[in-house]
C-alpha positions in Angstrom: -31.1 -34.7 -62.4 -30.2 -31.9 -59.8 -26.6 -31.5 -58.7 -26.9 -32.7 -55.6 -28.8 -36.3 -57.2 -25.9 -36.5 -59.1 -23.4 -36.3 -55.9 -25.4 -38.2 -53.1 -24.2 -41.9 -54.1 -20.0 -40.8 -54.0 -20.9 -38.8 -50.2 -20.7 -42.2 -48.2 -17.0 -42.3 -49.9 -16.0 -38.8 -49.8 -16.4 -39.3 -46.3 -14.0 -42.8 -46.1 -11.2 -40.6 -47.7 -11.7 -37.7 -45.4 -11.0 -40.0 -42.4 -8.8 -41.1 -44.0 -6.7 -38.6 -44.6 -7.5 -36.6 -41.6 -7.3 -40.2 -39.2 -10.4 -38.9 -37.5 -14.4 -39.6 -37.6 -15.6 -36.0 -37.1 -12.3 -34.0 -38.6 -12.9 -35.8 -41.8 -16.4 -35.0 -41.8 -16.1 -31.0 -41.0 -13.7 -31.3 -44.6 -16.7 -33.1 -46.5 -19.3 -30.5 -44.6 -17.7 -27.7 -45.6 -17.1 -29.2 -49.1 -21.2 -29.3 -49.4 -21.4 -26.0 -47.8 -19.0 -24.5 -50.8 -20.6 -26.0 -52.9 -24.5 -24.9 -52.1 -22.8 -21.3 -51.4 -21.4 -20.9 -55.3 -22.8 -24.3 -57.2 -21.8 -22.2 -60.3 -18.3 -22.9 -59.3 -18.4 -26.5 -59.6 -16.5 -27.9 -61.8 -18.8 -28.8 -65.0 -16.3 -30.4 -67.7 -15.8 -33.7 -65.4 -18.0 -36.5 -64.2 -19.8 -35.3 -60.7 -17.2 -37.8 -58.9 -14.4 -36.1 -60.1 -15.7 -32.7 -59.3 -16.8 -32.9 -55.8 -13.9 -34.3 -55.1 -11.8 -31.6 -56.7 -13.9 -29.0 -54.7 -12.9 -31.5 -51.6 -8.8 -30.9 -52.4 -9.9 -27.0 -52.5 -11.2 -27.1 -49.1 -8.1 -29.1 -47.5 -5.9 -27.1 -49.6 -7.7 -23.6 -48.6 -5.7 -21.6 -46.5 -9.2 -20.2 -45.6 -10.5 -23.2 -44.0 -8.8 -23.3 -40.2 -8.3 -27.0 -39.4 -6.4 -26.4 -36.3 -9.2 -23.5 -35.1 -11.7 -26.5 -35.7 -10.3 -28.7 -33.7 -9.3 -26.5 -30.7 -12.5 -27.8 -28.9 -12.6 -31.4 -29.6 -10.7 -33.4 -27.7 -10.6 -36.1 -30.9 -9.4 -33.6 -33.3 -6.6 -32.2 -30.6 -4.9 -35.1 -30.3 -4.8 -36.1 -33.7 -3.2 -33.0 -35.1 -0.6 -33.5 -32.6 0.0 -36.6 -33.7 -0.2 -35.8 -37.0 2.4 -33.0 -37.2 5.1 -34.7 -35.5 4.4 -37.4 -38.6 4.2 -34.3 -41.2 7.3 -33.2 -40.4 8.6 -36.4 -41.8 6.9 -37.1 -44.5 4.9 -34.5 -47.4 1.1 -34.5 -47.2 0.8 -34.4 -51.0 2.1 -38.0 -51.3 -0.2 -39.1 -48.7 -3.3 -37.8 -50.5 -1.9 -39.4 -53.8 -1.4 -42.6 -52.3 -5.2 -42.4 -50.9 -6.6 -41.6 -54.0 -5.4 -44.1 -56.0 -4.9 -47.4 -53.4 -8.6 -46.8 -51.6 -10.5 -44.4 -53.6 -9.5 -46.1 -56.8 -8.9 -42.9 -59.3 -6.7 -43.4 -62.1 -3.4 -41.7 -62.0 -4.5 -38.7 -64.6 -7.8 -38.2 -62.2 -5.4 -37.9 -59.1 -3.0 -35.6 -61.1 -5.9 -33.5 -62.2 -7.8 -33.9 -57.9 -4.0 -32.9 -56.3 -2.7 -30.4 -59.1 0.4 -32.3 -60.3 1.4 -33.4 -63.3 0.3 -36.9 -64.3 4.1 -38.5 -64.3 4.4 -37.2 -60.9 1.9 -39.3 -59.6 4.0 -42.7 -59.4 6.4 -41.2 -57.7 4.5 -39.4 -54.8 2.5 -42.7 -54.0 6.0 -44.6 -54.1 7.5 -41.6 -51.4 4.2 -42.3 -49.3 4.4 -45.7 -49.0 8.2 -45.6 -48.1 7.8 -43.2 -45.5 4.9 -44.3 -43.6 6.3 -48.0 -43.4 9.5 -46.6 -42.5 7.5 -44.9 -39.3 4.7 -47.3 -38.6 5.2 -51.3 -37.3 2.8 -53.1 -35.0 1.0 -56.0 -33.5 -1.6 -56.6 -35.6 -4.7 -58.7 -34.2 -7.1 -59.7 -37.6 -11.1 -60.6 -37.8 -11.6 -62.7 -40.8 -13.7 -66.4 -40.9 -12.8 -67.0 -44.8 -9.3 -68.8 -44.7 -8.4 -67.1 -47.8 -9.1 -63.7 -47.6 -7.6 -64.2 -44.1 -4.0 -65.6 -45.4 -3.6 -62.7 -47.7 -4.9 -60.0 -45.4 -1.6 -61.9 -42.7 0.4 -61.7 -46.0 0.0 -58.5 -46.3 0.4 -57.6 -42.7 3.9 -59.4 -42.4 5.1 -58.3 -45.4 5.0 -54.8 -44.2 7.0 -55.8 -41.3 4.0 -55.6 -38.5 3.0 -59.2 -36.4 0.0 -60.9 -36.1 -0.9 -61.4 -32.8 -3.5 -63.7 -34.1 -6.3 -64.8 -36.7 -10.0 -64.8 -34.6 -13.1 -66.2 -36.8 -15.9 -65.3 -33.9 -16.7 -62.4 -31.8 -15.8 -64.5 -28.9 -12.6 -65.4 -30.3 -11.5 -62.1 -31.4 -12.4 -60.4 -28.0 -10.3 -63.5 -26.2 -7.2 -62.9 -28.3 -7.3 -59.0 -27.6 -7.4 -59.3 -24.6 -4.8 -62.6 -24.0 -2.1 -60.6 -26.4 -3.2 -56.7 -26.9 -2.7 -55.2 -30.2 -2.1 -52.1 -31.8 -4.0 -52.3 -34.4 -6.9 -54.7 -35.4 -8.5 -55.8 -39.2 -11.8 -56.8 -38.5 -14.6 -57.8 -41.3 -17.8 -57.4 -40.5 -19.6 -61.1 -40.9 -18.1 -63.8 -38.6 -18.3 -67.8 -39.2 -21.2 -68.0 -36.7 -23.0 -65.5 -37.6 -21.5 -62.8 -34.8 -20.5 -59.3 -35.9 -17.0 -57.9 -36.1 -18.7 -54.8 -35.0 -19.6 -56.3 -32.2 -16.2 -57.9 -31.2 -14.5 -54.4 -31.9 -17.1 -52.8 -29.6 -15.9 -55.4 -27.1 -12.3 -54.6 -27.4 -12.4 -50.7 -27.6 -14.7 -51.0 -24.4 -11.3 -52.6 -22.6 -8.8 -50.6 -24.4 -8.2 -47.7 -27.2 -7.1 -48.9 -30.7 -7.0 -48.5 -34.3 -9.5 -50.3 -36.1 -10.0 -51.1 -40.2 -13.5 -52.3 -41.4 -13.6 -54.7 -43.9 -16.8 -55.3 -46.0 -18.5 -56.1 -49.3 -20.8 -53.3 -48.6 -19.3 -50.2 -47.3 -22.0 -47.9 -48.2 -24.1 -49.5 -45.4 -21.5 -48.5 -42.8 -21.3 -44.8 -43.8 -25.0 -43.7 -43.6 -24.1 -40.8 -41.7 -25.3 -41.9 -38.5 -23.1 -42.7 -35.7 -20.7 -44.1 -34.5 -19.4 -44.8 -37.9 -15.6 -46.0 -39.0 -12.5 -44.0 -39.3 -11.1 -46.3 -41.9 -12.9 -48.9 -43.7 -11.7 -51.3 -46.8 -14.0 -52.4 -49.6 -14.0 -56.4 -50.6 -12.6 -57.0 -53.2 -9.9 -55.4 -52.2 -6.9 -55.0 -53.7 -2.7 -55.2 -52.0 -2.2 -51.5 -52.3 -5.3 -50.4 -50.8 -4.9 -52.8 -47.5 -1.3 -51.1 -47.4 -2.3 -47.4 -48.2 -5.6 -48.2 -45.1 -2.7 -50.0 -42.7 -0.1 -47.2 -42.7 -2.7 -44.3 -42.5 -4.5 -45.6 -39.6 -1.4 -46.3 -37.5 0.0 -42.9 -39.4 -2.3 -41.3 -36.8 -2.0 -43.5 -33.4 -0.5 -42.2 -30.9 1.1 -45.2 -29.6 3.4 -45.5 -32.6 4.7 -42.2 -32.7 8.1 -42.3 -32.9 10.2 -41.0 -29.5 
């Protein structure tokens, strides 16, 4: 099997973390593009004593990391990508971006603590630590009003557990398209959870469609199948949670997407 078989199924979540950790669709994507381009340019220098997982996204951290790769000369024409890294450095200055990429790669990407120390170049005991500092200091900058899109009555009380315990409100619990676009729009939020299959048969992508079409705000996908919202095509999510999911990762997906909007940076 070629290199690139090998690496094709873990590009849909390469992606996910680059928005992720950029808070932007098509910044996040330049990172995994010039990842591949790296890549096809010196294949030799692909790291060949881990799985293919681990290696392209070690060759990932290079790119970020690269003092080569201009971020801020890549975004100077996109408006997107502009007002992002503004955002984003008045939150840098506060907080340190290592910890944020630990916290990523562990809560939503799901790598071990040794496969993060190896992915961030840290030793494996410091790994605890710099997801503990990155969950302290994005709650400490980030609370909202939180509207969420769930029809299972489960899923949905521990999604407005976790919500509440990280000191944001709910503004409300929709199970329908029509719901959820009635509640935005009766009580506006600042950030909305929506999954993607509603009680009757609507589509959370739908009802998110309706709401940004009134008003800007961050959204989180929820789904069972996360690999058929990032096919490449557009418009795709920023951030996007995988069912099952776990506390942490619902956390680590909250604080990054608010980490990045501009209507909770701090005065």
């Amino acid at each position: 099997m070629s290199l690139g078989q090998q690496l094709a199924p873990h590009l849909p979540f390469l992606r996910r973390y680059g928005r992720a950790l950029t808070g932007s669709q098509s910044h996040g994507d330049r990172y995994v593009r010039a990842t591949l381009e790296a890549i096809v340019a010196a294949p030799t220098e692909f790291p060949k004593d881990v799985d293919p997982r681990l290696g392209l996204y070690r060759m990932f951290q290079a790119i970020w990391g690269s003092t080569n790769y201009d971020e801020t000369a890549e975004n100077a024409g996109a408006d997107e990508g502009a007002s992002v890294e503004a955002i984003a450095r008045a939150r840098l200055a506060r907080m340190t971006p290592l910890s944020r990429q630990a916290l990523l790669l562990t809560a939503m990407e799901g790598f071990t603590p040794e496969d993060t120390a190896y992915l961030i170049e840290v030793e494996p005991a410091e790994v605890e630590s710099l997801v503990a500092e990155a969950l302290s200091e994005i709650e400490k900058q980030t609370r909202s009003r939180v509207l969420i899109i769930e029809d299972e009555p489960i899923i949905a009380m521990d999604i407005e557990t976790i919500v509440r315990d990280l000191g944001h409100e709910v503004t409300g619990v929709a199970v329908t398209r029509d719901e959820a676009v009635a509640l935005a729009m009766e009580d506006r939020p600042g950030l909305v959870l929506a999954d993607i299959q509603l009680a009757d048969d609507s589509s959370g992508i739908d009802a998110v469609k309706d709401i940004l079409a009134e008003f800007e705000v961050p959204v989180i996908f929820i789904t069972a199948f996360p690999e058929r919202l990032l096919t490449g095509e557009r418009p795709e999510p920023t951030f996007l949670i995988t069912k099952p999911f776990q506390r942490s990762t619902v956390k680590a997906a909250i604080s990054q997407a608010l980490f990045f909007d501009a209507a909770t940076v701090p005065a």
